[in-house]
Backbone as JSON, one array per atom type, in Angstrom:
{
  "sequence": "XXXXXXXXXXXXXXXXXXXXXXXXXXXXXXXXXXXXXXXXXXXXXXXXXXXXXXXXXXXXXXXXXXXXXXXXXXXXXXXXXXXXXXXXXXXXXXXXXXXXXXXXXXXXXXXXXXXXXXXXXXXXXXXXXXXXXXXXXXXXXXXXXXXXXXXXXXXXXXXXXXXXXXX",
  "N": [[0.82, -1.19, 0.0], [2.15, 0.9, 0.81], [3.74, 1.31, -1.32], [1.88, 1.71, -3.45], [0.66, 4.13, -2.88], [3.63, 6.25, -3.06], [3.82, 6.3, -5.37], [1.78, 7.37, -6.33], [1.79, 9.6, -5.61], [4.25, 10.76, -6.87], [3.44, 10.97, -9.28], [1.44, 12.67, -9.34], [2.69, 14.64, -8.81], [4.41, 14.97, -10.44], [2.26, 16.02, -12.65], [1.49, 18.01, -11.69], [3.8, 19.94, -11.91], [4.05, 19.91, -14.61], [1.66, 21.15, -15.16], [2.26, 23.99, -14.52], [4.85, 24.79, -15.21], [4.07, 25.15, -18.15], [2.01, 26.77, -18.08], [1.83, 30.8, -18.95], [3.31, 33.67, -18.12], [2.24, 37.27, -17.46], [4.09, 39.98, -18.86], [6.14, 38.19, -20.02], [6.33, 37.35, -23.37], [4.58, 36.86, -25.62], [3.37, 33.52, -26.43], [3.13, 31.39, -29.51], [-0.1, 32.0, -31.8], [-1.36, 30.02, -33.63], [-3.29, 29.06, -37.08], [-6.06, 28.47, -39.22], [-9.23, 30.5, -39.88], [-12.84, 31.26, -39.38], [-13.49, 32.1, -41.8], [-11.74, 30.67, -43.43], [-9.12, 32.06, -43.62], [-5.41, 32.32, -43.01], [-4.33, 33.03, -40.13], [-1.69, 34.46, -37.7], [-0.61, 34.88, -34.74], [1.83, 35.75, -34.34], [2.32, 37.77, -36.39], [1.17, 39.56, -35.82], [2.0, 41.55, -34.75], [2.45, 44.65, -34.49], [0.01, 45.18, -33.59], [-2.77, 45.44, -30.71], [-3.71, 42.88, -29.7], [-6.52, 40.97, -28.59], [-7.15, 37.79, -27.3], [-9.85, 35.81, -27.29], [-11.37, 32.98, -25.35], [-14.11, 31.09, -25.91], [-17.69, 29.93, -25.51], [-20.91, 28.82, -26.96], [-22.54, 27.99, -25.51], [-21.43, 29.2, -23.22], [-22.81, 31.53, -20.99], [-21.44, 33.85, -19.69], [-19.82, 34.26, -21.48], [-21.21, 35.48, -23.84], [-22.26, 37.76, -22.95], [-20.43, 39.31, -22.47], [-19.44, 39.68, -25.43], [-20.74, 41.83, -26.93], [-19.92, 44.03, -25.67], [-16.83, 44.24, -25.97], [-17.5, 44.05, -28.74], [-17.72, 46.23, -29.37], [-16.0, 47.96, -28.31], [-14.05, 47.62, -29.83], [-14.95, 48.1, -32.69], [-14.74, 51.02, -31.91], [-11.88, 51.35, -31.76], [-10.58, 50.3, -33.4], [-9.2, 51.06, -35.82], [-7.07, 52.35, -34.28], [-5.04, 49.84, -34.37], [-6.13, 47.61, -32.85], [-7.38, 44.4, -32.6], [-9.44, 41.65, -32.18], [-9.31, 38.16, -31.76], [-11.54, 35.69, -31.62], [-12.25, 32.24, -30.37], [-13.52, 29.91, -30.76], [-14.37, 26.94, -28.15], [-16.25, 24.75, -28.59], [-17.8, 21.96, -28.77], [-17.4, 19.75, -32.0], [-20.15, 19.25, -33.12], [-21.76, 21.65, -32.19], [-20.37, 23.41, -33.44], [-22.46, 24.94, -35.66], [-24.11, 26.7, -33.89], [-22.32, 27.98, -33.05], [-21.28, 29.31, -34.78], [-23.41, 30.82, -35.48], [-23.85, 33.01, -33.96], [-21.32, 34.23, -33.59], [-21.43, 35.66, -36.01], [-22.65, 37.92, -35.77], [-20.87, 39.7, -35.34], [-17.97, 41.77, -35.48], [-15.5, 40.52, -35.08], [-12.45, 38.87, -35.9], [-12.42, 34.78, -36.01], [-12.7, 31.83, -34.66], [-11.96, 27.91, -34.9], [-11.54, 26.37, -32.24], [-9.98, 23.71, -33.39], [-8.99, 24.24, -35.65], [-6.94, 25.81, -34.83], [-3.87, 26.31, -33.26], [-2.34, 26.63, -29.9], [-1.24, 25.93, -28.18], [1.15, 27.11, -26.76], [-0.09, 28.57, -24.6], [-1.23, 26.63, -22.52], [-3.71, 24.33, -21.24], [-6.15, 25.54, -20.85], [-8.78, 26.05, -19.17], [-11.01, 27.1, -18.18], [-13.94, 28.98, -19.61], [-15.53, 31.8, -20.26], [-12.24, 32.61, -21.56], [-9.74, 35.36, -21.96], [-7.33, 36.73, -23.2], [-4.69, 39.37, -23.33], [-2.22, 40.49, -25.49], [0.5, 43.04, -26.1], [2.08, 45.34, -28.62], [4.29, 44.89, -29.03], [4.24, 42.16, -28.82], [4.14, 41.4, -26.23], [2.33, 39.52, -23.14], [-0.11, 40.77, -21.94], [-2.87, 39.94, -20.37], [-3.18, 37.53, -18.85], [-5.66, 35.24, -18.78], [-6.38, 33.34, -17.97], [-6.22, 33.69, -15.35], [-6.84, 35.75, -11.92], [-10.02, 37.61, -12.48], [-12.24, 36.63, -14.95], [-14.11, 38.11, -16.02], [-14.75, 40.68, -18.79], [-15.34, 43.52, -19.27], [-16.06, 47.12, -20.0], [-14.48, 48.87, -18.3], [-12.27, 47.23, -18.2], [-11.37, 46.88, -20.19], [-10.49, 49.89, -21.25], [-8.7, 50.42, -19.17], [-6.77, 48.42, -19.38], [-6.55, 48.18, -22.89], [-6.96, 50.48, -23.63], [-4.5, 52.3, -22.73], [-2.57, 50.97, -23.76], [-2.68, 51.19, -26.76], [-2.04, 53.38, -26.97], [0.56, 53.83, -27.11], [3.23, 53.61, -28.45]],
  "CA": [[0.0, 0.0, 0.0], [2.94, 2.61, 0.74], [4.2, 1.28, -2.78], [0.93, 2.64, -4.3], [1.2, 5.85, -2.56], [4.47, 6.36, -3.18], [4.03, 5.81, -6.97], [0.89, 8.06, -6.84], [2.68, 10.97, -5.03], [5.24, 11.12, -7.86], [2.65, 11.2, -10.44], [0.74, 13.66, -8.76], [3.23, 16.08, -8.44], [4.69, 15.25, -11.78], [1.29, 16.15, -13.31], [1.17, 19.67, -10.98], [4.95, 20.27, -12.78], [4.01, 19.96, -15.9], [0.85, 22.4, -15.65], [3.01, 25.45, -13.6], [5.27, 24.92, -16.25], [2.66, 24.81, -19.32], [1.2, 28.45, -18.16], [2.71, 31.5, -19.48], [2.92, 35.07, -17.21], [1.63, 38.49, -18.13], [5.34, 40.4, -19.37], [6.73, 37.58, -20.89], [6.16, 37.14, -24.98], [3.17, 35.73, -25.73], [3.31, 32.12, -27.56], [1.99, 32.35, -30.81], [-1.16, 30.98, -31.79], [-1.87, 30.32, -35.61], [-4.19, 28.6, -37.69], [-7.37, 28.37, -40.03], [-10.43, 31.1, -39.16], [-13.69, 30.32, -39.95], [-13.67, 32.13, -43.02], [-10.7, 30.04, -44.56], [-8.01, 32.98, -43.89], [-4.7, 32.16, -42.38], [-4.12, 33.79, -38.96], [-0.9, 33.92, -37.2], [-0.74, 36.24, -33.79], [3.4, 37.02, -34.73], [2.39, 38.39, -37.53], [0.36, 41.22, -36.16], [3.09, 42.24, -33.75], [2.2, 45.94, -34.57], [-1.71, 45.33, -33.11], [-2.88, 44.92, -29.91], [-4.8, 41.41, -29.99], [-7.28, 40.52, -27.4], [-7.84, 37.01, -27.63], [-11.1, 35.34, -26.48], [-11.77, 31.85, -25.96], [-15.34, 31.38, -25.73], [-18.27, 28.91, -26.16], [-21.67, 29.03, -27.56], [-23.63, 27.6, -24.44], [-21.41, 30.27, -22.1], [-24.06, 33.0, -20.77], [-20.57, 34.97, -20.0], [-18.88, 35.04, -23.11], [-22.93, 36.06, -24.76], [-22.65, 38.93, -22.15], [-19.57, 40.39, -22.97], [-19.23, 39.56, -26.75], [-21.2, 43.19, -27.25], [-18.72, 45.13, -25.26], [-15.9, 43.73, -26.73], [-17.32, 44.8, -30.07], [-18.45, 48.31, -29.03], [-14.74, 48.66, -27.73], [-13.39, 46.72, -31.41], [-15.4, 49.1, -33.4], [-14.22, 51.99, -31.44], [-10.47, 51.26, -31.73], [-9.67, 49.29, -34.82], [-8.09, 51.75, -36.7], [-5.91, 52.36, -34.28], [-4.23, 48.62, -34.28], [-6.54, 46.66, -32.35], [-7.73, 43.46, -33.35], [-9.79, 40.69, -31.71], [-9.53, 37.12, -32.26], [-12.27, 34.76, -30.69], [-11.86, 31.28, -30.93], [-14.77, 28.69, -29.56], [-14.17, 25.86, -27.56], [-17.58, 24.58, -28.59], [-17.6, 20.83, -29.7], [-17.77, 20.06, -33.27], [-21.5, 19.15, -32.98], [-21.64, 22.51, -32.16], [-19.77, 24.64, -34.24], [-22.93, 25.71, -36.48], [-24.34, 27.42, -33.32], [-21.25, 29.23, -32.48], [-20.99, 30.19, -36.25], [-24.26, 31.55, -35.73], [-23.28, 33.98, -32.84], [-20.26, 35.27, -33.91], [-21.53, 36.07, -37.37], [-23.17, 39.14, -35.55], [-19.64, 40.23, -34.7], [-16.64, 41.5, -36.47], [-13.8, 39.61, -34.46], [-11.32, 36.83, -36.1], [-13.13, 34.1, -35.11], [-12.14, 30.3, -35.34], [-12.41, 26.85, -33.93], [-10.61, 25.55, -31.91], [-9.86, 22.42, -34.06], [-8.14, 24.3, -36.61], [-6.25, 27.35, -34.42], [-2.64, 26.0, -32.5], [-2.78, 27.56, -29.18], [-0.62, 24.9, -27.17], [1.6, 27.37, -25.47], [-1.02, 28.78, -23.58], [-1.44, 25.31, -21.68], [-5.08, 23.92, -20.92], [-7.63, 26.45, -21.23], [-9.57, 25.6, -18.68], [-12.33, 28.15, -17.86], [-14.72, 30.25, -20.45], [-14.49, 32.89, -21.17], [-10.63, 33.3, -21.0], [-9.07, 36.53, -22.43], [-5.84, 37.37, -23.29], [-4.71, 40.09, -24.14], [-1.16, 41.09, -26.04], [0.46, 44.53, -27.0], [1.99, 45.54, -30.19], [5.46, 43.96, -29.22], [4.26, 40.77, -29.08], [4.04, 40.68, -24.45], [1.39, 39.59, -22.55], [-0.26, 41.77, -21.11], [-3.35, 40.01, -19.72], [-3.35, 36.64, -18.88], [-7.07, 34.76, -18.96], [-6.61, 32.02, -16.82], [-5.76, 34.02, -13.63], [-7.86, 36.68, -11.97], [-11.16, 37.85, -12.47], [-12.21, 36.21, -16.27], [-15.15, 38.98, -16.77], [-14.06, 41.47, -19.69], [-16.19, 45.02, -19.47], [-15.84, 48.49, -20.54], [-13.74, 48.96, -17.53], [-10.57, 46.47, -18.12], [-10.84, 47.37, -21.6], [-10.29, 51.08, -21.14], [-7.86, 50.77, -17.9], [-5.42, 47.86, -19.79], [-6.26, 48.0, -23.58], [-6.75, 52.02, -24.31], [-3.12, 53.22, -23.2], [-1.75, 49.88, -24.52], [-3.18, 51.77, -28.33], [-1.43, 55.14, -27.11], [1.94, 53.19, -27.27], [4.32, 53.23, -30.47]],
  "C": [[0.87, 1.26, 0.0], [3.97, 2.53, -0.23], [3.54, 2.03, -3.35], [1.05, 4.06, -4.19], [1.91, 6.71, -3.09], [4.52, 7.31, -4.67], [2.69, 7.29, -7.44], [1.42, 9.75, -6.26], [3.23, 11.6, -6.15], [4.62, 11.26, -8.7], [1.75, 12.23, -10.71], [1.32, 15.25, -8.88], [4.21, 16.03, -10.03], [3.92, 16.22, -12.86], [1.33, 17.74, -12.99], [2.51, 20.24, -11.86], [4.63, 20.82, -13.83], [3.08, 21.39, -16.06], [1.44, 23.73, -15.29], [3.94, 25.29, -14.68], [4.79, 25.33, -17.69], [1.98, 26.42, -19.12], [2.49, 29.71, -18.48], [2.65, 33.06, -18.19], [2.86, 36.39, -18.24], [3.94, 38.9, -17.95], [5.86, 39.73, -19.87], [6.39, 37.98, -22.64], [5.06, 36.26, -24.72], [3.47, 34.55, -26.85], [2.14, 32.44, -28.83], [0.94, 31.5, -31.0], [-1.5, 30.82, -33.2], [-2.75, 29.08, -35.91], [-5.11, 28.81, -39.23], [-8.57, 29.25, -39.66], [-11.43, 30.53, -39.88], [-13.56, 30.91, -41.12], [-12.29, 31.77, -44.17], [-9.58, 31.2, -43.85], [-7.36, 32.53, -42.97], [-4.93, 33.47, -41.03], [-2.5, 33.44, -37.75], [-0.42, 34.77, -36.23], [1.04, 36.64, -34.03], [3.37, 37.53, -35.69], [1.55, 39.49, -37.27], [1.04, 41.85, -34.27], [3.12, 43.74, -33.8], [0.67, 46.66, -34.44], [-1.58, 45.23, -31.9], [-3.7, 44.02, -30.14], [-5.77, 40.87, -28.53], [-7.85, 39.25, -27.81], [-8.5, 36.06, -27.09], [-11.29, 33.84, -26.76], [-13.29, 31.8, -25.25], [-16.15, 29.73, -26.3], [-19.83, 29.64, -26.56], [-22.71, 29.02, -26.29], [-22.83, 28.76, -22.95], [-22.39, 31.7, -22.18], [-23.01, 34.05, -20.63], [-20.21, 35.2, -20.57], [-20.01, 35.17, -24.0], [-22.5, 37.22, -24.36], [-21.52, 40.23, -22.83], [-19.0, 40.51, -24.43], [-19.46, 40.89, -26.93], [-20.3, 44.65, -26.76], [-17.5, 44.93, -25.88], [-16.16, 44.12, -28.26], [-17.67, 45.96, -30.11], [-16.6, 48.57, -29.44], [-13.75, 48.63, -29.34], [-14.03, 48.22, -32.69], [-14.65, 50.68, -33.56], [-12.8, 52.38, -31.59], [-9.72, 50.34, -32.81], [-9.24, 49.7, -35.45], [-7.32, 52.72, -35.85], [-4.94, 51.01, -33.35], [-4.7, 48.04, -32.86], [-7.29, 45.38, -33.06], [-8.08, 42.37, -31.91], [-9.6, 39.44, -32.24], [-10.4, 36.1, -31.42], [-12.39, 33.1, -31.28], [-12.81, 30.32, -29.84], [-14.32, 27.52, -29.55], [-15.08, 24.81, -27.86], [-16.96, 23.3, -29.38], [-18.2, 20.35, -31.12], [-19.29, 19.91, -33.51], [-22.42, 20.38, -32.87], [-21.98, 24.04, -32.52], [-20.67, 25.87, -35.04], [-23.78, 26.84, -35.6], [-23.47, 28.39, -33.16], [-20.68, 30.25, -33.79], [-22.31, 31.66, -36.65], [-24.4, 32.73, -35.02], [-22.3, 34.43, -33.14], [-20.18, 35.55, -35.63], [-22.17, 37.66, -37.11], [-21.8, 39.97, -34.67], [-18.69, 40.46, -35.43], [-15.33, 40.94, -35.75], [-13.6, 38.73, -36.0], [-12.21, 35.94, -35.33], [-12.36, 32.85, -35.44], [-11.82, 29.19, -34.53], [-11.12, 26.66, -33.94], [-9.56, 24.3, -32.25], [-9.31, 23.08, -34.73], [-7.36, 25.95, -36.08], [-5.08, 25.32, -33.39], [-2.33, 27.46, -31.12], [-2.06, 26.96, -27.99], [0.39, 25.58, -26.15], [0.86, 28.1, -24.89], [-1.53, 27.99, -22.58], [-2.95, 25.26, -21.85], [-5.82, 24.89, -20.52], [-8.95, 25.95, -20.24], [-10.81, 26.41, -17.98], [-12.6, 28.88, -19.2], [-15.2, 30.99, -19.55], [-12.9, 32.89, -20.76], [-10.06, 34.1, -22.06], [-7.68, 36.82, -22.12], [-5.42, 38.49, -23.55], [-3.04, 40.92, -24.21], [-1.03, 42.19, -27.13], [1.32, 44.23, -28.08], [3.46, 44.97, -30.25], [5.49, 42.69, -28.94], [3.88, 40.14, -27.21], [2.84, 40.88, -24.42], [1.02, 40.46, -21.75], [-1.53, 41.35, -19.92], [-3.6, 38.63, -19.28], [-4.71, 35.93, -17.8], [-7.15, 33.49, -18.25], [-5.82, 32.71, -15.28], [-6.56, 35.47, -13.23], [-9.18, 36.5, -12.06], [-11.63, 37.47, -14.24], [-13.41, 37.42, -16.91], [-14.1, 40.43, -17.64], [-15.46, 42.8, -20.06], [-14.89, 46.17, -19.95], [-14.39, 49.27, -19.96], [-12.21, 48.64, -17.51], [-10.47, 46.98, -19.47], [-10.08, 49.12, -21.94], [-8.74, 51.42, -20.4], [-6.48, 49.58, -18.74], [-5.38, 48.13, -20.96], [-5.68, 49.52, -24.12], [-4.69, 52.52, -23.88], [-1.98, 52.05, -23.79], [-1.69, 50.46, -26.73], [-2.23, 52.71, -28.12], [-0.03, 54.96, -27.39], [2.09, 53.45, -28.27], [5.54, 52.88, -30.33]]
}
């Protein structure tokens, strides 16, 4: 029995390793994330190293990422010509997908499934909504798996707006 233990200890804390390793921190470089969107177009977040990118993972059946989709495009609207850019990317299982196609068709983000976006150094994604959000040299600035995950008028103003005023 204090074989099993033993054996499950080390596996245990192997497993905790791996994920504290596997997460990234706000000032570092953000890992890149590339892919397929839904409308066919490549997307590759080092390639818009001169945007700020806020990027949303989201599902179809979350009531929070419904809530704040609309602020998020108020704020997108408001600030896209000067080098902001959203990308939202649903978690939603392929069974899915044609709901979450049908909700973010009333949106101008990047959008794009999960199944065809690469997103692996960000580790396991484990809460919706989670928001990221990197400035125009490529660092994190907000990292979506720690904190408070709600995204209003408020965080957008107080982290993204003087993140725009930058050059």
């Amino acid at each position: 029995m204090l074989k099993y233990h033993s054996s499950l200890f080390i596996l245990l804390t192997a497993c905790m390793c791996n994920l504290a390793f596997a997460g990234i921190e706000v000032g570092q470089v953000a890992p890149n994330i590339e892919g397929t969107l839904l409308d066919g177009k490549v997307f590759s977040l080092s390639a818009n190293k001169d945007k700020v990118v806020l990027v949303n993972f989201w599902a179809s059946w979350c009531e929070p990422c419904r809530e704040e989709m609309p602020i998020i495009e108020a704020y997108l609207k408001k600030h896209k010509n000067q080098g902001f850019e959203v990308l939202a990317i649903t978690m939603d299982k392929p069974a899915d997908i044609e709901q979450a196609r049908k909700i973010i068709q009333n949106y101008s983000f990047l959008s794009a499934d999960k199944e065809h976006m690469n997103y692996s150094g960000y580790g396991r994604v484990w809460r919706i909504p989670s928001t990221f959000i990197i400035d125009k040299q490529g660092i994190l600035k907000k990292n979506g798996l720690i904190g408070d995950p709600k995204v209003d008028s408020k965080l957008l103003d107080e982290i993204v707006t003087p993140l725009l005023s930058n050059h």
